[in-house]
C-alpha angles and dihedrals in degrees: 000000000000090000094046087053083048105058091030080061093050094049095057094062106091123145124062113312123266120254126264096248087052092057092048084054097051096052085043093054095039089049101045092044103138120273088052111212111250084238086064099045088046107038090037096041088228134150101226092220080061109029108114092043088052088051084054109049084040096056103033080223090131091083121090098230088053114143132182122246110145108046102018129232092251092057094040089058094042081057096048095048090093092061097034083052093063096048130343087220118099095210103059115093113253121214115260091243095067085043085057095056093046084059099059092073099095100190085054087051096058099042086058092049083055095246086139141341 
């Protein structure tokens, strides 16, 4: 079922990709959705009334002309897919489960943490 949603997911983005600085921003958003899962506020060192504001200064991915390195784009969007699954808004809360599985991507976690960009 998980790889039916996936490729159903895949087959909804049409259109040109969005820009680096517009993927940090949606992890960003998903992860930060008050109420802000305790994993989030643990692994990421973040205060959940500042936690999108903190993602932002960290990774620098605030600024238009952002662009992946470390970790790369590709592995950046493979983390994400649990939260994506659930709803490709990025506005819409996920659960903290899938929170929890985007946060077993170490390298994602320390980029977040702003250990490199």
């Amino acid at each position: 079922m998980r790889a039916f949603a996936a490729v159903l997911l895949l087959a909804s983005c049409v259109g040109p990709a969005a820009s680096d600085a517009d993927l940090c921003l949606d992890v960003i958003t998903r992860l930060c959705h008050a109420p802000v899962c305790d994993e989030t506020l643990s692994r990421l060192s973040v205060d959940a009334g500042v936690c999108e504001e903190t993602l932002l200064a960290r990774t620098g991915c605030g600024a238009a002309e952002f662009a992946f390195s470390s970790p790369s784009r590709d592995r950046v969007l493979e983390c994400r897919t649990p939260m994506a699954l659930e709803s490709s808004s990025r506005f819409a809360k996920p659960t903290c489960e899938a929170v929890t599985e985007v946060l077993t991507c170490l390298d994602v976690v320390a980029f977040l943490k702003g250990g490199s960009r």
